[in-house]
N, C-alpha and C positions, 0 to 999 in steps of 0.2 A: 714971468708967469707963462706956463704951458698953454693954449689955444686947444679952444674944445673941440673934440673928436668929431665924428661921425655916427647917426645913429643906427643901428642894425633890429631888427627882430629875433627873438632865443632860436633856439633850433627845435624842432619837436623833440627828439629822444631827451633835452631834457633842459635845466634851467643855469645859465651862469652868471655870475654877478662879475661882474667889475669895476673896480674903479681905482684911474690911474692917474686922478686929478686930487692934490690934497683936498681935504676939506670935505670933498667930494661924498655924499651919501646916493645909492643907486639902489634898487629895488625894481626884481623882475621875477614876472610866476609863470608858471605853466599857461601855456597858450590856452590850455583846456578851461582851467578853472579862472583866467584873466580875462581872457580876452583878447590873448596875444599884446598882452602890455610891452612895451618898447623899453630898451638897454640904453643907458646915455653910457661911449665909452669917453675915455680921456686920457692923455697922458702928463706921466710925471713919476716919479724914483721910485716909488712901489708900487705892486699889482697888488689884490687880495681877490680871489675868487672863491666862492661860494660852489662847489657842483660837487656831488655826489653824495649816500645817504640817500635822507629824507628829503634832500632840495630838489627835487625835479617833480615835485608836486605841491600844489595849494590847499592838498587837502592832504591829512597824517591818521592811522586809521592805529598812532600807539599813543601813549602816555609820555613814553619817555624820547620821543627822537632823537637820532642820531644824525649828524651832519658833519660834513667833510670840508675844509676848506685848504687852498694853498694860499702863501704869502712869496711874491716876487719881490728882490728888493732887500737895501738895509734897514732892516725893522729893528729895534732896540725893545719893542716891545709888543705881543700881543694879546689881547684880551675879549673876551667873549660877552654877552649880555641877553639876558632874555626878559624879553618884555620889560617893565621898569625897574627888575633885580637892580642890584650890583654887577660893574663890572669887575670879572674875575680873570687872572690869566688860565691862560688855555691851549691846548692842543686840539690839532686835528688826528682822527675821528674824536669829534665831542657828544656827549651823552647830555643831553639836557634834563634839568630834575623832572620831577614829573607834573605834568601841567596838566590844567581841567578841560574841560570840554569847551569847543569857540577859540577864538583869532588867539592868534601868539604873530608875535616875531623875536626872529633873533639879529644877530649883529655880531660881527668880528672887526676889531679894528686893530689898526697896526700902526705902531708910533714909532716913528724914523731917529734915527741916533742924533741926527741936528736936533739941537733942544728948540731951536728956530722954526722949526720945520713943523706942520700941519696935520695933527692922523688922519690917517684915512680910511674912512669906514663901510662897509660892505652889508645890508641888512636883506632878510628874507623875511616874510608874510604867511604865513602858513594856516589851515585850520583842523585841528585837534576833534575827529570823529569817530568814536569808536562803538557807535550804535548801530548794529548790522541792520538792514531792511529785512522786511518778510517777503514771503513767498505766497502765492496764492494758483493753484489749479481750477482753472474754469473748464477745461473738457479735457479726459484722457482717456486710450485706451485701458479698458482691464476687463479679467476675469478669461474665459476661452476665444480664442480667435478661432474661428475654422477657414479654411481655406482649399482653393486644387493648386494652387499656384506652388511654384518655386518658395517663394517668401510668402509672408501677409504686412500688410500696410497697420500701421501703431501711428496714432495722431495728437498730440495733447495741445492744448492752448495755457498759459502761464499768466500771470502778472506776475510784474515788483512790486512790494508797496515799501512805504516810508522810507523815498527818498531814493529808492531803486533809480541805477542807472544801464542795468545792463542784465543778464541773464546768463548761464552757466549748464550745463547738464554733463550728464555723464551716464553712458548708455552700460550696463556692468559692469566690471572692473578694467573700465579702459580711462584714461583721465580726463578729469574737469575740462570741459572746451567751453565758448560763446557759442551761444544759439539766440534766437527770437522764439518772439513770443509765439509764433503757431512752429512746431517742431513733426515733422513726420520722420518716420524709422520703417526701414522693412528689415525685418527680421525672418529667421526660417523658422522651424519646429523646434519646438521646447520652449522653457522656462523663461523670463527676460524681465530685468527690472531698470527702470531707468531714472536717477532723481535728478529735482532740480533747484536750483538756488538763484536768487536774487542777488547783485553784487553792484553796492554804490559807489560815487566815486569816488571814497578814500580807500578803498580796493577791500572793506568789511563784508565779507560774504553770512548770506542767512546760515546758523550756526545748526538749522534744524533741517533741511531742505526736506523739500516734498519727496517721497519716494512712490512708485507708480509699477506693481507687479502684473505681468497679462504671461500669458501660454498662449502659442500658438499652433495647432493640432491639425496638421495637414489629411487630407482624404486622401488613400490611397485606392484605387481599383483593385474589386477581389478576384485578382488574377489567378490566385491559388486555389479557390474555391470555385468558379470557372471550369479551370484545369481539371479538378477532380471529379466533378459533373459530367464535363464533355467525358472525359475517360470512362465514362459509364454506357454512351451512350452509342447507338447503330451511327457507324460514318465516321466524318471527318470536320472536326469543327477550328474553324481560325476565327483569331480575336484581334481586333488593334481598339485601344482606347487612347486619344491625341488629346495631352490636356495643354498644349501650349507649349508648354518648355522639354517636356516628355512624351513619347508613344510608347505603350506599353502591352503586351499583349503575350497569344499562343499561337505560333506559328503563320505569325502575323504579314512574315513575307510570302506567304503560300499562296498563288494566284490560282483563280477559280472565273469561270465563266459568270458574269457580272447578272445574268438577267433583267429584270423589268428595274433594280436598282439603278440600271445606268438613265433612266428617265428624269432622275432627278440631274445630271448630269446635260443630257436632252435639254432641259428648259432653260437652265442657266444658260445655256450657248446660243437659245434661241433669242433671251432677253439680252444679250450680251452684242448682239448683232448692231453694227454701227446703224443701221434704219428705223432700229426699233428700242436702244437707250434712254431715247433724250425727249420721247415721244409717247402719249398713251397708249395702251393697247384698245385695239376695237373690242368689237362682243365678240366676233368672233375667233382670235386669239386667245383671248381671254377659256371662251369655251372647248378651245382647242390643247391648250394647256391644262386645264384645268381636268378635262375627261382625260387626257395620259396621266396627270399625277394621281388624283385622287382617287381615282377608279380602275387605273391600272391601264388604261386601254392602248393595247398594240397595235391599231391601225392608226391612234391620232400619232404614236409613239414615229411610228413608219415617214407620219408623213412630215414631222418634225424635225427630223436627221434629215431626210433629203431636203427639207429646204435650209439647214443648218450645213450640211456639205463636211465633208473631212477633216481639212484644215482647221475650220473650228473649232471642233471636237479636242486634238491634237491641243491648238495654241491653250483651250481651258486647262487641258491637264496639265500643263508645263505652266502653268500660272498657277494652278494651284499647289504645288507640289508633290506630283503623283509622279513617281522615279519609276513603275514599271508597268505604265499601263500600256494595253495594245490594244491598238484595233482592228476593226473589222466592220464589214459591210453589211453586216447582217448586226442586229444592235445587238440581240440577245447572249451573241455568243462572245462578245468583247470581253477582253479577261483584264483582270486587276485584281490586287492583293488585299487584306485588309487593312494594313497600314495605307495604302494608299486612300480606301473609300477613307477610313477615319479623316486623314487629314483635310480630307476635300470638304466631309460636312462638317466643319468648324471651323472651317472658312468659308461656306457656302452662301451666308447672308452677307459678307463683305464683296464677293465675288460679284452678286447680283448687282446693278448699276442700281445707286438710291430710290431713282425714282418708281421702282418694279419690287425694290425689296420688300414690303410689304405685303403686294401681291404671290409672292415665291414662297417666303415664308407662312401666307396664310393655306396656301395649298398642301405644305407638305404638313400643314398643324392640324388638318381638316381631312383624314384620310378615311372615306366611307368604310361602316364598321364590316362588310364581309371584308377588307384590304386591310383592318388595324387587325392585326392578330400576332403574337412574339410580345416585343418590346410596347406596342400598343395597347398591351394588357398590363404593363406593370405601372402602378402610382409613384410617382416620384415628386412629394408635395415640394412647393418651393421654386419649382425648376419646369420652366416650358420646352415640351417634345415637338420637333418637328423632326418627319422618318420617313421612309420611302423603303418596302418589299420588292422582294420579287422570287419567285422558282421556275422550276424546269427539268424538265430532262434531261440528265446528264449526259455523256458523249459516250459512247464506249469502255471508254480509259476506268471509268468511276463508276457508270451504273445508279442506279436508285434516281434519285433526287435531289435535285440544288435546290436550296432555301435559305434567302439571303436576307437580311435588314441593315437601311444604314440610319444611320442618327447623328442630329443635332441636339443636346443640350443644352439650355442655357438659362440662365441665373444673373441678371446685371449685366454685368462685364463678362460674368464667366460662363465659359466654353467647353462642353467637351465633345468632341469629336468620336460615333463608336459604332463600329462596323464588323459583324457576326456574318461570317458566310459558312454554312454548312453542308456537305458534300454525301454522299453517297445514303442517304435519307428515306427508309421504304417507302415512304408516304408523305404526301404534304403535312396531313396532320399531323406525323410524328415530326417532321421539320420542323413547324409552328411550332411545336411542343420543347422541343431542346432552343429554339429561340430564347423563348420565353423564360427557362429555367437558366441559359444563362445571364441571361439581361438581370432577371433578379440577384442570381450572385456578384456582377459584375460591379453594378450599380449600388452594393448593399451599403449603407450609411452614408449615401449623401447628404452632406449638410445644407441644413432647412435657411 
């Protein structure tokens, strides 16, 4: 008599039986649906193994399984057996009749040409489920998305029910993957539909899956409309609108002498100062900022740069990413483009150190009404304005009048950056005025 083997555990990809010991019956299932039940091997003149098919799971999601086995060895005979049938002779691949739903096993044994000699038999455990789970949507995007962003965010939450072991979707026609139960999707503009299905462990997927349609409809700035406006009007108007992944604009890289907008610029460098970060402001900071931004004023402005110095002027704009600003000694006549203001005010409240952001943004959101005039005249419900003006006398070169606005946006998360400088201007009033007219086309259909 042969001496018993050693015992091993199956391998995960999938299930083998063996038994190399006559007499010997062995039974082993998927780690998954067992428990990681253990293999007795053993040896002696023939092998019989049970893998491939339907043997590499304890759960069968047909009627009729299929199963694969080999015979090592002088076998004289083999025969098959399902559940307490008849045994029958048999081939590998075997097609089993068709069996009802609940436990089955099968069995392959193999009888050795010694008529002395012991079969030996090989059996599998399986269970017969062909009842899909359902699906259930508890939260999903649909209907319009709007957005300024690159993409928009799509969020669903799922359940399996009956018996659900796992989940599935499929985002258009790209293929069925696993997912969990909270699933987010960023998608761009247009149309998008996403379903999903429940999938148990005899591998029966929900035969009806949830299907889930939304549109996502990006805002774009009416740069075209802008364009056709300014074209009408006395001067020289540049546009940049920064919406985060994009700057979009009219003659956006066109640098113009910055006037009383660079005040907003002013403050952040003053709040930005290693002595006065981490620190309240007094009253009289407070009132000293406060009368440069909200009301314009050129001597607090004066005295704000010099105690803020060059240097930090300089290191803001390279932090914020303004590629061609210049300066100058004199604040009013510092020059910068409109891509450059746009970018700077949508970043402007991350700029400010937390502790001050508050204070920064309540001043440029609070701007006394002879200073709100342009963009401080147009409603944009939904969306909080903070802006900061300024004009001036142009230099020679241009003549008339500069009349400048820059702007924050913002809405939640989102941001948009948007900075009108316009040049050779008969009048203030008429500056104010083509401000104003382009803010409203710029701005037309933001979403609420």
């Amino acid at each position: 008599m042969s001496k018993r083997g050693r015992v091993v555990r199956p391998a995960a990809v999938g299930v083998t039986l063996s038994c190399l010991f006559p007499g010997l019956m062995a039974a082993a299932f998927n780690p998954q649906s067992a428990g990681g039940a253990e293999v007795t091997e053993a040896e002696g003149p023939i092998r019989v193994v049970i893998a491939g098919g339907q043997a590499g799971s304890g759960r069968i999601n047909t009627t009729r399984p299929v199963f694969r086995f080999r015979v090592s060895g002088a076998a004289a005979e083999i025969v098959c057996r399902v559940d307490d049938g008849p045994e029958l002779p048999c081939a590998s691949p075997f097609r089993l009749p068709r069996l009802g739903q609940g436990r089955h096993w099968f069995s392959v044994t193999a009888r050795p040409i010694d008529p002395d000699g012991l079969p030996v038999r090989v059996s599998h455990r399986f269970k017969v489920d062909t009842w899909p789970p359902g699906t259930r949507m508890l939260r999903g995007t649909r209907g319009t998305v709007r957005t300024i962003r690159r993409r928009a965010k799509a969020v669903f939450r799922v359940r399996g029910l009956r018996g659900s072991k796992g989940l599935q979707c499929r985002l258009g026609g790209r293929r069925w993957h696993r997912c969990r139960r909270w699933v987010t999707r960023w998608v761009g503009p247009g149309r998008h539909v996403i379903r999903f299905r429940a999938v148990d462990a005899a591998g029966n997927a929900d035969p009806t899956p949830i299907v889930r349609r939304w549109r996502v409809k990006r805002w774009k700035p009416g740069i075209r409309g802008a364009r056709r406006y300014a074209a009408g009007r006395a001067g020289t108007v540049s546009l940049a609108v920064d919406l985060g992944w994009r700057v979009a604009g009219v003659r956006k890289g066109r640098r113009a002498r910055t006037a009383s907008t660079i005040k907003a610029m002013l403050m952040v460098a003053y709040l930005r100062r290693s002595g006065v970060r981490n620190r309240p402001l007094d009253s009289g900071e407070r009132s000293l900022l406060g009368t440069m931004i909200r009301h314009s004023d050129n001597t607090a402005a004066s005295t704000v740069r010099d105690i803020v110095g060059e240097s930090a002027i300089r290191r803001l704009a390279t932090r914020a990413g303004m590629k061609r600003f210049e300066y100058s000694p004199i604040w009013g006549i510092m020059r910068v483009n409109a891509r450059d203001h746009a970018v700077f005010m949508r970043r402007i409240d991350r700029l400010v150190p937390e502790r001050h952001r508050g204070f920064a943004l309540g001043q440029l959101g609070n701007i006394t009404g002879s200073q709100s005039w342009g963009i401080g005249q147009v409603r944009h419900p939904g969306w909080h304005l903070y802006f900061k003006g300024g004009w001036g006398i142009a230099d020679g070169s241009h003549g008339g009048v500069v009349d400048h606005q820059i702007a924050l946006l913002r809405r939640g998360r989102w941001r948009i950056g948007l900075a009108i400088l316009t040049e050779g201007n008969p009048s203030v009033e008429y500056g104010n005025q083509t401000l104003r007219g382009v803010a409203v086309r710029v701005l037309r259909g933001l979403p609420r």
